[in-house]
C-alpha positions, -999 to +999 in steps of 0.1 A: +472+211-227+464+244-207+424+234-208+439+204-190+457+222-167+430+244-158+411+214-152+432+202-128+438+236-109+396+237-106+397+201-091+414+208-062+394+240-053+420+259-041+417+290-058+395+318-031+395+290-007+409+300+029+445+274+030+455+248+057+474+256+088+500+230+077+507+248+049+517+281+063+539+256+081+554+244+051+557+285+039+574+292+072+602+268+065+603+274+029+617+308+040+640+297+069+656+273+046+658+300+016+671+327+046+647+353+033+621+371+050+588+361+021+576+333+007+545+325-011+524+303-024+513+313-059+481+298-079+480+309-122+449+302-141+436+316-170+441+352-160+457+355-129+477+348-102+468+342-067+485+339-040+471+313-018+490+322+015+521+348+020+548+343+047+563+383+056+526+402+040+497+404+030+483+382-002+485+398-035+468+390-064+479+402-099+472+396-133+491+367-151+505+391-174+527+408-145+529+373-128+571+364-122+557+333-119+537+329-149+564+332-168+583+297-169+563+278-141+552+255-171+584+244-177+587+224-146+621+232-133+632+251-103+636+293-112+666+306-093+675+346-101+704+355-074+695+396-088+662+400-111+675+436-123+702+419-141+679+389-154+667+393-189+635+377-184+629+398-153+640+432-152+610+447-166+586+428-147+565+450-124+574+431-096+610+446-101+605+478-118+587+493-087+552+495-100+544+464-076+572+460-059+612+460-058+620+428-057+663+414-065+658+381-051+637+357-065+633+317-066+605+294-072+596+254-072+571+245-091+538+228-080+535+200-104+506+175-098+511+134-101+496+139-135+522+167-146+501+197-143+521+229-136+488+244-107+519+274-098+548+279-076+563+280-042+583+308-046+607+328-021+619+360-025+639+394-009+643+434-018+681+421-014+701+398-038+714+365-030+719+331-040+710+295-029+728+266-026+721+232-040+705+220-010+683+248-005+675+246-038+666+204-034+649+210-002+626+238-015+618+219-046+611+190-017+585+215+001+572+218-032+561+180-036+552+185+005+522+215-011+516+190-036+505+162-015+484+185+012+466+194-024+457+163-029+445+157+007+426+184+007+409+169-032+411+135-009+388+154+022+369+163-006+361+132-026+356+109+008+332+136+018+313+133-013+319+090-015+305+094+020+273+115+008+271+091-022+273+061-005+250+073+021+230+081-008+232+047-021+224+027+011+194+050+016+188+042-023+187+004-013+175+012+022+142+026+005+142-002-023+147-031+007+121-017+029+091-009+000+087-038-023+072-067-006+101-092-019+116-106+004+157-102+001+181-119+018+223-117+014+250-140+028+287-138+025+309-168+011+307-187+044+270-188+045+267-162+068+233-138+065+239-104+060+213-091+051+175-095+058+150-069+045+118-054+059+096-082+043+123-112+050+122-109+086+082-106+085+074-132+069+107-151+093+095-137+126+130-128+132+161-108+117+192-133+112+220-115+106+250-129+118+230-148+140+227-186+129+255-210+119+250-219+080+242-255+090+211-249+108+198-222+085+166-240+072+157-259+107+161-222+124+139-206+097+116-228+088+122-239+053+108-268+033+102-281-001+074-272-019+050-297-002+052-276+036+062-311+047+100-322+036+128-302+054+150-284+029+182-301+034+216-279+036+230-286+002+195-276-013+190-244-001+190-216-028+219-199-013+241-229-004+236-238-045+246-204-059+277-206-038+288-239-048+279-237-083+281-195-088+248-204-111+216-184-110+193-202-095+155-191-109+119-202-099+122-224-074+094-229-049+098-235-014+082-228+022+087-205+053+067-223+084+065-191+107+067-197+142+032-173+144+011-174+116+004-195+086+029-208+060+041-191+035+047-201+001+074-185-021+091-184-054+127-178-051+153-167-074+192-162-064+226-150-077+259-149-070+277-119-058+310-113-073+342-090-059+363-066-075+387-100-092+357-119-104+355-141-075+323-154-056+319-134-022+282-140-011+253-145-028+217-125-030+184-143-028+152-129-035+116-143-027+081-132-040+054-144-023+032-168-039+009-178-013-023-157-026-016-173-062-013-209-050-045-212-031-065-187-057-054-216-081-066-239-056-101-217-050-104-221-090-099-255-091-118-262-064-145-242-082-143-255-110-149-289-095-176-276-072-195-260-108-192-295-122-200-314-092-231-284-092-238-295-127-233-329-129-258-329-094-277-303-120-280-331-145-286-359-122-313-337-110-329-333-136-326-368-148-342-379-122-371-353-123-372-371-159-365-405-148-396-398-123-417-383-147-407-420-174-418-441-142-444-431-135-453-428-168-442-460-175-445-485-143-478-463-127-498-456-161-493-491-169-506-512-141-535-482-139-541-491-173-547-528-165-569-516-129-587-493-152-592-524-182-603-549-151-626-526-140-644-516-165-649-550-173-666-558-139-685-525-145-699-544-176-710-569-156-734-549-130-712-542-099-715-505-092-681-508-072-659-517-104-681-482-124-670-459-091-632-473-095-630-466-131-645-429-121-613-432-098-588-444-120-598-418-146-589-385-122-556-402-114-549-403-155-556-369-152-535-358-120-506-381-138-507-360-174-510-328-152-479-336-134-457-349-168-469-315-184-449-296-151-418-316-141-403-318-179-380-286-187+512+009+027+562+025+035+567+065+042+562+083+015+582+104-008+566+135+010+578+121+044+614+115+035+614+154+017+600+162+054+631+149+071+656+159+050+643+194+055+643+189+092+678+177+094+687+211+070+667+232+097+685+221+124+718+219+105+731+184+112+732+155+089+710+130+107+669+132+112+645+107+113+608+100+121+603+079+147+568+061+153+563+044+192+540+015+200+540-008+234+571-023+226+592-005+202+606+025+178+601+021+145+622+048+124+602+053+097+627+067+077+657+085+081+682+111+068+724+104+072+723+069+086+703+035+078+671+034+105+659+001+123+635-008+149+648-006+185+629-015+219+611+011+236+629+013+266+661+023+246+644+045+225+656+089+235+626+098+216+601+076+240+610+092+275+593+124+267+574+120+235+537+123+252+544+152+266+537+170+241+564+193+240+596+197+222+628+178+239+661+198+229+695+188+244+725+207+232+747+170+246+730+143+260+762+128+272+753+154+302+724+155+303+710+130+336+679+120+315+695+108+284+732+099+294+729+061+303+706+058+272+720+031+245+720+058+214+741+075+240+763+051+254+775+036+223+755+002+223+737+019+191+752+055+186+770+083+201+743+105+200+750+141+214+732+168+202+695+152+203+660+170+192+624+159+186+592+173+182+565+151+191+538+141+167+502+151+181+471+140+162+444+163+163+427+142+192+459+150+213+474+114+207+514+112+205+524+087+181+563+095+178+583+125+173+601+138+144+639+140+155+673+151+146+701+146+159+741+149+159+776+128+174+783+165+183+767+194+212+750+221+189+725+245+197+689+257+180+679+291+179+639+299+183+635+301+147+650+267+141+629+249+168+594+267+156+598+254+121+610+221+137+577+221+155+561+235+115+576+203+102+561+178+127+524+195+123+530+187+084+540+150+090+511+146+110+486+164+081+507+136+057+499+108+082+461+126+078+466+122+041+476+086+042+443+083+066+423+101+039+437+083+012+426+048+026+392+062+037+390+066+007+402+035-010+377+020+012+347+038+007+357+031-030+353-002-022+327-005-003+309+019-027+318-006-054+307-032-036+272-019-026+272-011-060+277-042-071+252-058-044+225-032-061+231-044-097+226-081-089+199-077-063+181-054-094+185-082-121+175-108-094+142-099-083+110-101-102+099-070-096+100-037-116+125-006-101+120+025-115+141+057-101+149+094-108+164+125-098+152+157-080+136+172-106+121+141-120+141+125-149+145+088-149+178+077-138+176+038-139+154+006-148+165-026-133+161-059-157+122-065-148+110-027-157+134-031-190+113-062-201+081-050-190+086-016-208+105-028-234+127+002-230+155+018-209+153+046-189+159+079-211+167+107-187+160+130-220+125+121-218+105+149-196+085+138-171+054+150-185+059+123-212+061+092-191+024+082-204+029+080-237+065+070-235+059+037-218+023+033-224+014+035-188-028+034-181-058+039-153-068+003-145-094+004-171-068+001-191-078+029-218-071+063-199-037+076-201-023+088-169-015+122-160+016+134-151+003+144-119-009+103-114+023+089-120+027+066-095+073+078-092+061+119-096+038+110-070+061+094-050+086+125-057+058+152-047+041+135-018+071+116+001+054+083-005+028+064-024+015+026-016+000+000-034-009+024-070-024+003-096-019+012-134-018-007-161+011-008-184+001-012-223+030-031-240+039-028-277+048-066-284+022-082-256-003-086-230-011-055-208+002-059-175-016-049-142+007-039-118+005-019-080+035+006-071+052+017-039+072+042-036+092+070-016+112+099-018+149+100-014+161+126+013+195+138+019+206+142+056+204+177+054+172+174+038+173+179+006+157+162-022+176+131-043+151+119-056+124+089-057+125+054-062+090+031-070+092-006-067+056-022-091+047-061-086+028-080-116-006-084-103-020-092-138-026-131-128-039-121-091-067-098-107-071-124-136-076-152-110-100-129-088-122-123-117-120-164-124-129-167-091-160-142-090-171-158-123-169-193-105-190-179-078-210-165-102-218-196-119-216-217-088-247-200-070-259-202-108-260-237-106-267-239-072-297-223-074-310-243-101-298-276-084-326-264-058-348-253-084-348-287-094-344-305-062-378-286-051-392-296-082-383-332-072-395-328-040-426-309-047-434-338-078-431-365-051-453-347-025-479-344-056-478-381-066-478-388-027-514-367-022-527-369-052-518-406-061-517-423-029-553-412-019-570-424-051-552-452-053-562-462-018-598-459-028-586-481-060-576-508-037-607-503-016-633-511-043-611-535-051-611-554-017-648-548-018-649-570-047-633-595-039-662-602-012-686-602-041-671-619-073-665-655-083-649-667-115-633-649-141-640-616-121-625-627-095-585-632-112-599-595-127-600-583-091-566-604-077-548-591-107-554-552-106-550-557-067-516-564-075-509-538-096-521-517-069-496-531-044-468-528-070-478-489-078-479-485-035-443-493-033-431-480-059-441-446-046-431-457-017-395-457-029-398-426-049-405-405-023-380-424-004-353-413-033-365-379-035-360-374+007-327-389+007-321-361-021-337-329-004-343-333+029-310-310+049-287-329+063-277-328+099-245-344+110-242-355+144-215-378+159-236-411+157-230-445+171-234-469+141-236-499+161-271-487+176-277-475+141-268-510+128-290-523+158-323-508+153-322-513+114-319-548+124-344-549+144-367-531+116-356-561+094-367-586+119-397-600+098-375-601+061-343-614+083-362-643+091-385-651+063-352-652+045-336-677+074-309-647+069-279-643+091-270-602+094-242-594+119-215-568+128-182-588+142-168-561+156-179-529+173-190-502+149-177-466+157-194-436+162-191-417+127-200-383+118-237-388+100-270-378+099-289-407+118-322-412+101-304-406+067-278-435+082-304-457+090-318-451+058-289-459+038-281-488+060-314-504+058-315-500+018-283-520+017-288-551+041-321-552+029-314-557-009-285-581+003-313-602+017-333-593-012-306-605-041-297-635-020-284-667-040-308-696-048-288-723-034-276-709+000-293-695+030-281-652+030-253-641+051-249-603+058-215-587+074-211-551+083-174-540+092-162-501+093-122-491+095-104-455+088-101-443+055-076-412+061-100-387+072-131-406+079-150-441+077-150-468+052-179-489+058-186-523+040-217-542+038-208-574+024-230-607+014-229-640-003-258-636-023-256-637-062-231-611-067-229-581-095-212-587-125-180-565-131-195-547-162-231-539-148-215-527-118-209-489-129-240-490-133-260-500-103-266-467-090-284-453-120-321-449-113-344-475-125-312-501-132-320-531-125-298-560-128-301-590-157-305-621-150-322-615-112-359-628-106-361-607-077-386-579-076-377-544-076-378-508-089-342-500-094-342-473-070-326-487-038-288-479-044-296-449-064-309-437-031-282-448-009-257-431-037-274-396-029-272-400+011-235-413+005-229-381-020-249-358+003-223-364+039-196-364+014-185-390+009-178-418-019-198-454-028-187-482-045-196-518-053-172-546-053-164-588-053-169-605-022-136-629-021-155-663-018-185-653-038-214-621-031-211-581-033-192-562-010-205-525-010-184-501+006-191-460+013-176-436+029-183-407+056-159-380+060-152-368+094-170-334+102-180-313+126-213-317+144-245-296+130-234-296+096-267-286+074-268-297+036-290-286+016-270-303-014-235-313-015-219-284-035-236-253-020 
């Protein structure tokens, strides 16, 4: 029990602490009421006594041993002793005996706190006996409970001073937390209303929002939409409006912010409620972590991954058709040279010295062919006010006193001593003529006195009121708010003593109305600490991001939900900071160096003021290592001193994962890339070889061969007609291979075109075939102007309508229609016939190389819509073939819209 006591006398501070003018106040009238000329105010711990403040000398402080006090203060009750020398307990104290003093006289009330602790006495004493009565002994025991209750203002003053430093603390806790992780938080209260908008939430908004914008037009005003950037969020699905109407935690939903200035951004949210002190819902906290960087990197991948492939698969076609080259002319030149070269040495055998100098010929192309084929395949007053008033009424020595409070309209009697109190109106209030003043009213009998005579209390209407005093109530700021006032139905008088303690007692009401003041402060910095507090915890356990904090000297103080799971641990303020490395495995980016203390991204923090954007890796026990960057800063008191540091650290293990995917892509990209030209120059360089070093012999082939045809008769001369047509055949079929391998290589330049002029001149090209064929080709309606390479155009066009007239149907004359229309971003253009059609399982075929079709007489090499396929692929764009409703082929292709001087050298570089 005394450990308990002592406890309680060390919380209020009180002991070699200078006291509060109020409670001299209260000493002064402790000894007015007591009639003696010394009071005190006495303090016992341990080992002493001291005597806080002393009405009629000078403090004294003795040992507890010769304390008069010490000696039954504990038991709670009031001490009277009329004569100490003739008091058992007393008579030997030193107090009495003359070694301290001489005292006869002695009384005291004890100070006993809410919680029962005896802290010491208020004690009165006199070198002369006497005795008190009752009431002097009730009213000193009331003073007591007076010295009580500026105790606990004074613990009050203390504790809202350090709520406030704490709760500043706090708010610059949060402050620092809000304003350094790149999370964007938002809070509303129960309405709806924004409360709160962080650093990052009114970047990436453009705006703050607090109080600002009625709930209803929250997502028009801010910009919010579904996932897609296009659908408005409506009301009842915004992440804020659902945790308030289902108090549910709403987690990893994706949404997002169109900025007024900048691009959209895309954001994962998560949101919970916030709860009051009762359990109810009061608002709700929403967090947001950007996601913008990870959604297009998956995008960049993706679209690298389908680049690579498209690389490969242009890789592969590539090379096929290096092979595919290589096989035709392998197989459709080597052939009919075979057959040139049998013809001629048969005519050689017969004396013409033409057919020997052809064979010489047809020999060195054998040769150029096999060299080629070896290269391309790889709250009421309070108990202390009412003890006030009674005392005032015994000061003044009348029966009736009351504390009167004054607004605009009326007197409230807060309470009373020797009649029941009520409110009264202003104007017939005594206590409201002079009351801002600031000066004591005293009226011996009011029923003479001009001022009050005429007054109600007066009068009669509400009392007979005679002797009348009040001391006004003056705040510290010089504000009257009533008076404390006693009064009779009788003229007395008050001597100077009476009306000084008078004055005492109102300056202690007013440090009780302080204490009320103090006592609310308090109550709501309590709240509003617990609130914040609560706001903390939630906002913590909402975000996905890792808080780490500690004190001035480094020791962890807290880990929020995210840093729990990531560390798989708590925060251990036991552990010493220079053990935070191998406590929770934290790692240089290499991931195998432990880091120093002197790297640790919160000492860091600590020691410099700040740190940004500190990457470490953090090694967990049970799973994969996670990369993470820190920011961080100090916590600074206003005065300066150090509180601390706090370090927010975002997951960046997928961001670095999904850069290195990305720099692989690119890796393997230009990897493919460059081998798509290795092999596209090998194409191109093969087809400038068979054009030099083919076409040129084979000229003189056909030369000798006309030359014969002068000259021969017969047999010979079928010979000579047959390997001339062989010739012809292996003329356009280079032809078309180096037609193939230019629609393949050669850059693209895209222009905005007009494909009716296009359409025109290929038509005119065709003029010879159009009519040989009695074909009809036409364009009903205007063609636009697309975005195309013209000769490549013209190329592709004239490849189409030409094997439309080409693959014509036996039994009807050919009919050719060319029709464009929009296809989303770009041109769909059709080139339909009524020729013989393609049937439906040959026709993913059609552009292979070399394909051609069964069942169709008409000559060709296959190489025609393989050809168109690569111009079509090479603008980017798409090719198809498909029915003709009424009979024939429709093919349609594509061409993206683009801007002008577009260069491709192949579609995925």
């Amino acid at each position: 029990m005394e450990q308990e006591r002592l406890a309680a006398l060390h919380e209020y501070r009180l002991m070699d602490t200078p006291p509060e003018d109020e409670l001299r106040a209260v000493l002064r009238v402790a000894a007015t009421i007591a009639g003696v000329p010394s009071a005190s105010l006495n303090l016992i711990d341990e080992e002493r006594q001291y005597q806080l403040i002393r009405v009629g000398g000078a403090p004294v402080e003795c040992s507890r041993g010769d304390s008069m006090c010490g000696v039954q203060f504990e038991s709670g009750t009031f001490v009277h002793v009329p004569d100490a020398r003739l008091d058992e307990l007393y008579r030997h104290n030193p107090w009495v005996n003359g070694m301290l003093g001489r005292l006869r006289f002695y009384a005291s009330a004890p100070l006993i706190t809410p919680r029962g602790h005896a802290l010491g006495t208020l004690c009165v004493f006199d070198e002369q006996p006497r005795e008190l009565t009752v009431q002097q002994m009730a009213q000193l025991t009331d003073l007591a409970g007076i010295v009580i209750a500026f105790f606990e203002r004074r613990r009050q003053a203390r504790l809202t001073a350090e709520l406030a430093t704490a709760a500043a603390a706090k708010e610059q806790w949060t402050d620092t937390l809000l304003d350094t992780i790149d999370t964007s938080v938002i809070a509303c209260d129960e309405s709806l209303r924004v409360t709160l908008w962080n650093r990052a939430a009114r970047e990436w908004h453009g705006r703050s929002g607090e109080g600002e914008v009625q709930p209803a037009d929250i997502a028009a005003r801010f910009g919010l939409f579904e996932a897609d950037g296009v659908t408005p969020m409506s009301d009842d699905n915004l992440p804020l409006r659902v945790v308030l109407r289902t108090a549910a935690v709403v987690t990893g939903k994706e949404m997002v912010i169109r900025r007024p200035v900048g691009d959209p951004v895309h954001v994962l949210v998560n949101a919970s409620p916030l709860y009051g002190p009762a359990g109810e819902v009061v608002g709700a906290v929403l967090a947001q972590s950007d996601v913008t960087t990870d959604r297009l990197r998956r995008r960049m991948i993706e679209e690298a991954r389908e680049r690579l492939a498209e690389a490969n698969a242009e890789l592969e076609r590539s090379n096929a058709d290096l092979t595919n080259f290589a096989a035709a002319v392998s197989h459709d030149l080597i052939a009919p040279l075979a057959a040139v070269g049998g013809y001629l040495e048969l005519l050689a055998g017969e004396g013409y010295p033409e057919a020997e100098a052809g064979s010489a010929e047809v020999v060195r192309m054998r040769d150029v062919i096999d060299g080629l084929l070896a290269d391309a395949l790889d709250s009421p007053a309070g108990d202390e006010l009412e003890a006030v008033v009674r005392v005032a009424a015994t000061v003044a020595g009348v029966p009736n006193a009351t504390l009167n409070l004054i607004d605009e309209n009326r007197q409230c009697q807060l309470t009373t001593v020797g009649f029941d109190g009520g409110d009264s109106a202003r104007s017939d209030s005594m206590c409201a003529i002079r009351f801002e003043t600031g000066e004591l009213t005293y009226v011996p009998d009011a029923s003479t006195d001009p001022t009050y005579r005429a007054n109600p209390w007066v009068t009669g209407v509400l009392a007979d009121v005679r002797f009348y005093a009040s001391a006004p109530l003056i705040t510290p700021d010089g504000y009257a708010l009533g008076s404390l006032c006693v009064f009779h139905d009788r003229p007395a008088t008050l001597d100077d003593e009476q009306i000084a303690r008078l004055k005492d007692l109102a300056q202690v009401i007013v440090a009780l109305f302080e204490r009320r003041r103090q006592a609310r402060i308090n109550a709501e910095l309590a709240a509003m600490s617990e609130a914040r507090q609560r706001w903390t915890d939630t906002l913590l356990e909402t975000i996905d991001v890792a808080v780490v904090a500690c004190d001035r000297d480094g020791h962890l103080t807290l880990f929020n939900r995210t840093a729990r799971e990531w560390h798989g641990l708590d925060a251990d303020p036991a552990v010493d900071p220079s053990d935070y490395s191998d406590r929770y495995a934290l790692f240089e980016t290499d991931g195998e160096t432990r880091l120093t203390p002197e790297r640790i991204p919160l000492i860091r923090a600590l020691r410099d003021g700040a740190v940004t954007n500190a990457e470490i890796i953090i090694r967990r026990g049970d799973g994969e290592p996670i990369h993470v960057t820190t920011s961080g800063r100090a916590l600074i008191a206003a005065d300066g001193t150090p509180l601390g540091a706090v370090v927010a650290m975002n997951d960046v293990t997928t961001d670095r994962a999904q850069q290195r995917a990305i720099e692989r892509a690119r890796r393997e990209l230009a990897s493919a890339n460059e081998e798509l030209r290795r092999s596209n120059t090998d194409l191109s360089n093969f087809a400038g070889a068979v054009s030099h070093d083919l076409v040129a012999p084979l000229g003189a082939v056909g030369g000798y061969l006309e030359l014969l045809e002068d000259v021969v008769e017969g047999q010979p001369r079928g010979w000579v007609d047959a390997a001339s047509r062989a010739v012809t055949r292996m003329r356009d079929l280079i032809g078309s291979l180096l037609g193939y391998a230019q629609a393949g290589s050669a850059p693209v330049r895209c222009v905005t075109a007009d494909l009716g002029e296009v359409f025109d001149s290929v038509v005119a090209d065709l003029h010879a075939e159009i009519g040989a064929a009695g074909a009809t080709v036409i364009a009903p309606e205007p063609l636009p102007k697309v975005s195309c390479d013209p000769v490549l155009a013209r190329q592709l066009l004239q490849n189409l309508i030409a094997n439309a007239i080409k693959y014509r149907h036996p039994q009807r004359l050919p009919h050719v229609v060319v029709t464009a229309g929009r296809d989303g971003s770009g041109w769909a253009v059709t080139v339909a016939d009524n020729g013989m059609g393609i049937p439906p399982e040959q026709r993913s075929r059609v552009f292979d190389m070399f394909t051609r079709l069964e069942g169709t007489s008409a000559a060709g090499h296959g190489i025609g819509l393989s050809s168109c396929m690569r111009i079509v692929d090479r603008h980017g764009g798409a090719i198809r073939v498909a029915e003709n409703p009424g009979g024939g082929t429709q093919v349609i292709f594509t061409l993206p819209d683009q801007p002008d001087q577009v260069r491709r050298e192949h579609r995925p570089a």
